[in-house]
C-alpha positions as CSV (number, residue, x, y, z in Angstrom):
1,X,68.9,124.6,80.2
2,X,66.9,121.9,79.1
3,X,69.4,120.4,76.8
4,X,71.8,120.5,79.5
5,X,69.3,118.5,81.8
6,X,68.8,115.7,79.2
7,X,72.7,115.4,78.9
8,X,72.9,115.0,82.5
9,X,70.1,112.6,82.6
10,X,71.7,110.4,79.2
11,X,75.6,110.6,81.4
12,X,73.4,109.3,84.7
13,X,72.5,106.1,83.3
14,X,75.9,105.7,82.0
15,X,77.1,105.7,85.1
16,X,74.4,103.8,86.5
17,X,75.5,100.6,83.9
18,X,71.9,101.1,82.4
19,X,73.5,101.9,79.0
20,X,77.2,101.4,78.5
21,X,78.0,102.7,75.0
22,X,81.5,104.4,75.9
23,X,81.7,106.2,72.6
24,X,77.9,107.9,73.5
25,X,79.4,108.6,76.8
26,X,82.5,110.1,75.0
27,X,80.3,112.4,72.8
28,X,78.2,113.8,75.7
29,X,81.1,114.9,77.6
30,X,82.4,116.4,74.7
31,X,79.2,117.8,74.0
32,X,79.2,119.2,77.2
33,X,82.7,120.9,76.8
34,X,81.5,123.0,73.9
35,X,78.4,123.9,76.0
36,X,78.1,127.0,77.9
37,X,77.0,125.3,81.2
38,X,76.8,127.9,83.9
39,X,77.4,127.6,87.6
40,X,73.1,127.7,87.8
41,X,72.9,124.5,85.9
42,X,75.1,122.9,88.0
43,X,74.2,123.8,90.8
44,X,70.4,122.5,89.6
45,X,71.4,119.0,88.3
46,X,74.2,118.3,90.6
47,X,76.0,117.5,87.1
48,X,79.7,118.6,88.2
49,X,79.7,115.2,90.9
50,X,77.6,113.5,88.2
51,X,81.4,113.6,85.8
52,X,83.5,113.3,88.7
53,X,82.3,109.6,88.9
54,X,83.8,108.6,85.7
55,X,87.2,110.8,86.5
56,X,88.5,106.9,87.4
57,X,86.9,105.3,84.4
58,X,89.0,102.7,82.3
59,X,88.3,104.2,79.1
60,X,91.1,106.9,79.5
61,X,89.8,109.6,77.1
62,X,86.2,109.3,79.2
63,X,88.9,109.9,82.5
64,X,90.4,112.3,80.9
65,X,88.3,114.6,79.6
66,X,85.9,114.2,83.0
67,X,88.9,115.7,84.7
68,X,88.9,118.3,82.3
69,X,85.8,119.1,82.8
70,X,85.8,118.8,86.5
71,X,88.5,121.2,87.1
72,X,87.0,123.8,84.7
73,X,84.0,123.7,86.3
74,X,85.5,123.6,89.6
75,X,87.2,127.0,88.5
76,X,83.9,128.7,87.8
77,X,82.0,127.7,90.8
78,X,84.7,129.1,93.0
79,X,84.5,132.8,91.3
80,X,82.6,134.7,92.9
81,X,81.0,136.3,89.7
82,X,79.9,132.8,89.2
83,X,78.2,132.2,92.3
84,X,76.6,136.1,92.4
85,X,72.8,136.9,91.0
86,X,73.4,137.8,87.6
87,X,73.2,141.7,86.3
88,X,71.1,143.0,83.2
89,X,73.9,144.3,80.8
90,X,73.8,148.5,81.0
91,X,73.0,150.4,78.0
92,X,75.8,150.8,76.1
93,X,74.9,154.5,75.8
94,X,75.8,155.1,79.4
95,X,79.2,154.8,80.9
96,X,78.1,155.8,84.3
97,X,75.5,153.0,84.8
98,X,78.6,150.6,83.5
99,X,80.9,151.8,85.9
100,X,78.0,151.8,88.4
101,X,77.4,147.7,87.8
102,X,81.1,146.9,87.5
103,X,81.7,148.7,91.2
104,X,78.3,146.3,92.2
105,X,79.8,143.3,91.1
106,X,83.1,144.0,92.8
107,X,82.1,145.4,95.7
108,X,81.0,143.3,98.9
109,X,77.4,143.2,98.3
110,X,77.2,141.5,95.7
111,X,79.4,138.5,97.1
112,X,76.3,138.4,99.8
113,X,73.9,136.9,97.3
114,X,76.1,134.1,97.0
115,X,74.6,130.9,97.9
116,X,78.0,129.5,99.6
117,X,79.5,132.9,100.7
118,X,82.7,130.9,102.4
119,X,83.0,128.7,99.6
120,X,83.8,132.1,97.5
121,X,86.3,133.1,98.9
122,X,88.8,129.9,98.3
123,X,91.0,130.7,95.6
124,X,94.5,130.7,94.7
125,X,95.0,134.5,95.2
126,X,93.0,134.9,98.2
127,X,94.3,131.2,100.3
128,X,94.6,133.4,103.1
129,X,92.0,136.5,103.1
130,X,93.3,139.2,105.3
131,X,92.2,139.3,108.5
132,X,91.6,135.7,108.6
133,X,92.1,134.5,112.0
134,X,95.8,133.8,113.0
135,X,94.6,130.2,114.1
136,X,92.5,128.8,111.0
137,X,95.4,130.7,108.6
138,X,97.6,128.5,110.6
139,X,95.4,125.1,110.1
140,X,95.5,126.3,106.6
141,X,99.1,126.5,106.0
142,X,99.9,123.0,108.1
143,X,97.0,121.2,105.8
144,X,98.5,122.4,102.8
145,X,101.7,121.4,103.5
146,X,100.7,118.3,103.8
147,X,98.8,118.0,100.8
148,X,101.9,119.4,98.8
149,X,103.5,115.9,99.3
150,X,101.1,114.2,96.7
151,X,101.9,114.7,93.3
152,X,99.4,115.7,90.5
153,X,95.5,116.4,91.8
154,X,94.0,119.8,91.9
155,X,95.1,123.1,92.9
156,X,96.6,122.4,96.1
157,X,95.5,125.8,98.2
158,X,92.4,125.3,97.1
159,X,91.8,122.1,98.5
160,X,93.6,123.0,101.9
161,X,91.8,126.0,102.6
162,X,88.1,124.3,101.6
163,X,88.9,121.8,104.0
164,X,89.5,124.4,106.6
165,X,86.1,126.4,105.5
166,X,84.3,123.0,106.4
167,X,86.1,122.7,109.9
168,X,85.5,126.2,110.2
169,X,81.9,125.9,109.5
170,X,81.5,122.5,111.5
171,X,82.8,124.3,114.9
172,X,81.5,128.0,114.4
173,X,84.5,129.9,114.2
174,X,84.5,133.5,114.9
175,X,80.7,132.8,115.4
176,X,78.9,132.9,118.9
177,X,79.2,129.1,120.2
178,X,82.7,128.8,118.9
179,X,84.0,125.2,119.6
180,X,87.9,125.8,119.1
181,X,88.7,123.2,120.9
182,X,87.0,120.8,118.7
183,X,88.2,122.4,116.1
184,X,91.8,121.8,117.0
185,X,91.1,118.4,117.3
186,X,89.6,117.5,114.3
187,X,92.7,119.4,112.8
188,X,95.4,117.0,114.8
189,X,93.4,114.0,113.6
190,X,92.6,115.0,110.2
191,X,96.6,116.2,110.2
192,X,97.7,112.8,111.5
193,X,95.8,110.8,109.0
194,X,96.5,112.6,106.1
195,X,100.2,112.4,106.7
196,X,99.7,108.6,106.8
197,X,96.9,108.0,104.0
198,X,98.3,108.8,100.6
199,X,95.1,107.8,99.1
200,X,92.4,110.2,100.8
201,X,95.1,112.9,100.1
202,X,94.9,111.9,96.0
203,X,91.1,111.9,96.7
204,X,90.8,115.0,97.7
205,X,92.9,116.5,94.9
206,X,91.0,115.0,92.8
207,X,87.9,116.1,93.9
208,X,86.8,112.8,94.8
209,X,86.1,113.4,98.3
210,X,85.1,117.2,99.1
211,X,86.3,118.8,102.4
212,X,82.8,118.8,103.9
213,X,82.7,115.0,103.5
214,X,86.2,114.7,104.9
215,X,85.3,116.7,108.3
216,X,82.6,114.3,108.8
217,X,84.6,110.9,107.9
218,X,84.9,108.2,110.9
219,X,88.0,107.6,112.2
220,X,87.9,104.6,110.5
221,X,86.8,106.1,106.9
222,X,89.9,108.4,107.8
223,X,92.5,105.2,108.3
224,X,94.3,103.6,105.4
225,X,93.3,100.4,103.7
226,X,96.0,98.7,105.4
227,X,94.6,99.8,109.0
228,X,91.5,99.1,108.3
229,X,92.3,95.5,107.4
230,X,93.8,95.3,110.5
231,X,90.8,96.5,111.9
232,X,88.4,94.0,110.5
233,X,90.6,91.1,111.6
234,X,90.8,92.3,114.8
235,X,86.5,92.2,114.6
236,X,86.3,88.8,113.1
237,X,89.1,87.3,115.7
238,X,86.9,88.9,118.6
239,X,83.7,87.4,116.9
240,X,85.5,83.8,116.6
241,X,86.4,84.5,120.2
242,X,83.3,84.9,121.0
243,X,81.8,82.0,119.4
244,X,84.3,79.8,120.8
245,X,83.4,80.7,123.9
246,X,80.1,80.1,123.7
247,X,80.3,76.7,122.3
248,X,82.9,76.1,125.2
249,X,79.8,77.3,128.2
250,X,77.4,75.0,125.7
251,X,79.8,71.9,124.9
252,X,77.8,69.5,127.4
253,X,74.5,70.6,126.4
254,X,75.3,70.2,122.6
255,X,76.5,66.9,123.0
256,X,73.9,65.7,124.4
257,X,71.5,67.3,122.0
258,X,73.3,65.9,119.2
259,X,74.1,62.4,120.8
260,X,77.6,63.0,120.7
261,X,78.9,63.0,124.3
262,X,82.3,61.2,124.7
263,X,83.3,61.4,120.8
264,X,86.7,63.0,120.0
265,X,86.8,66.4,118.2
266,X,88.9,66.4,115.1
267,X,92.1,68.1,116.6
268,X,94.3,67.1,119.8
269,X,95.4,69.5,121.8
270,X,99.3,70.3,121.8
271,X,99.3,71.4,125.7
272,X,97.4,68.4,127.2
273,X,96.9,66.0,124.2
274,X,93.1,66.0,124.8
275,X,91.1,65.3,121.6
276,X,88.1,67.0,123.8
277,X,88.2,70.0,121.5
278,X,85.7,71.9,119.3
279,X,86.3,74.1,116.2
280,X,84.6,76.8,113.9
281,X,85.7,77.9,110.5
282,X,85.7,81.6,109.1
283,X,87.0,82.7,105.0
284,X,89.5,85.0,106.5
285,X,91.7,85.2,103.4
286,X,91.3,85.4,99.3
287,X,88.6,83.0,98.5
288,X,91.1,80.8,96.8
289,X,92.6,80.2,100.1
290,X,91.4,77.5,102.4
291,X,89.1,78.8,105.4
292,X,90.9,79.6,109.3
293,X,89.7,77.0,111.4
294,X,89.7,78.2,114.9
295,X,89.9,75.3,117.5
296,X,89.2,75.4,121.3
297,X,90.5,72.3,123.6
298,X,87.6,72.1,126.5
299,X,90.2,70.0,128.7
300,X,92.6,72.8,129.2
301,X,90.7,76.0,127.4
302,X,93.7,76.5,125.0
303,X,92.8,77.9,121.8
304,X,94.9,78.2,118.2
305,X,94.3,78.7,114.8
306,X,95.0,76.6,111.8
């Protein structure tokens, strides 16, 4: 346990960019593959999102072998022998008290113990546990459906029906205080924006983003990079807006301040060919590009962008 811990620690400030020895970095991960870590230690040291980091590294063997490592782990958290309280071994002596333990382990009870009961039950042979209810095995097909047009990534039902789990969970299905109607909501936007957003779909096959994170994701963490762009001109055109207009409800007053009434501003309008205009600059593009100037004529209140 402790070995495992100081492994952990060591791949920490790797990832940090305290140390950034790739071939150190290489060894622990490898060191770490021939390890027997258990689904206690990482569970304890949050090591399993520790390696996920570097599943994008450039070194490609440190990539690789963090998804490797990733997915195996991945595997064994989602057993449910891995996430149930661990049994003394019976005395080889008596084959009752095996049988005994083996029916434990299997049985119902002992998936109680587990620390995420839900979480358990999401595997490839149970995607839809009978008597599931017809809605959420619904949401489960349509979400894997449309995770099935990424290629590559995790295993696919896994993924769908965690991220069902966490609506699940988030609006209290089949509990008292069920919000369904929430919960079909979240679905149609989480459906609509996954169809559009190839990325967050590769993320989440890779483990990069986890279902729980995904429920709770903005509508704007949700939108592509491209529509998020848009958004952000759309914010800096409104603030320049903004700021034009108050420099317009100020011109007088700033003039005067700065002893500049009755100068010309440095553009002429093209409606009325005043030069009574005023103008403020924002880095709107690359930084190799020249800055938008924004220009407002006071004479007519036309405004343009150049």
């Amino acid at each position: 346990m402790e070995d495992a811990k100081q492994l952990h620690h060591r791949l920490l400030k790797f990832t940090r960019g305290e140390v950034t020895d790739e071939d150190n970095a290489l060894d622990i991960l490898r060191t770490l593959e021939n390890s027997a870590v258990t689904y206690t230690i990482l569970k304890e040291t949050k090591m399993g999102h520790t390696v996920g980091k570097l599943r994008k590294h450039a070194n490609e063997k440190i990539a690789n072998l963090a998804r490797l490592l990733v997915k195996s782990w991945k595997n064994m958290a989602l057993s449910p022998r891995a996430t149930s309280e661990p049994e003394r071994k019976p005395s080889s002596s008596s084959k009752m008290a095996q049988e005994a333990l083996e029916a434990r382990l299997s049985g119902s009870n002992g998936l109680k113990t587990a620390p995420k009961p839900e979480a358990a039950k999401v595997s490839s042979s149970s995607f839809i546990p009978a008597g599931l209810d017809k809605v959420r095995a619904t949401v489960r097909m349509k979400v894997k459906e449309i995770l099935e047009v990424s290629e590559g990534g995790g295993d696919v039902g896994q993924v769908a029906a965690a991220i069902e789990v966490a609506m699940a969970r988030t609006y209290h299905m089949g509990a008292p205080g069920e919000q369904k109607k929430e919960y079909m909501a979240k679905y149609r936007q989480l459906s609509f924006n996954l169809k559009k957003n190839g990325e967050l779909r590769q993320n989440l096959l890779d483990d990069s983003v986890s279902g729980d994170q995904l429920v709770k994701m903005t509508a704007e963490e949700l939108a592509t990079e491209e529509k998020r762009a848009q958004i952000e001109k759309l914010r800096d055109d409104a603030f320049q807006e903004a700021r034009l207009d108050w420099a317009e409800a100020n011109h007088e007053k700033i003039q005067k301040q700065t002893g500049t009434e009755g100068t010309k501003g440095l553009f002429t309008c093209g409606r009325c060919k005043s030069s009574k205009t005023s103008n403020t600059q924002k880095q709107t593009r690359s930084a190799d590009e020249p800055m938008t100037v924004f220009v407002m004529c006071h004479n007519c209140g036309n405004r343009w962008k150049c």
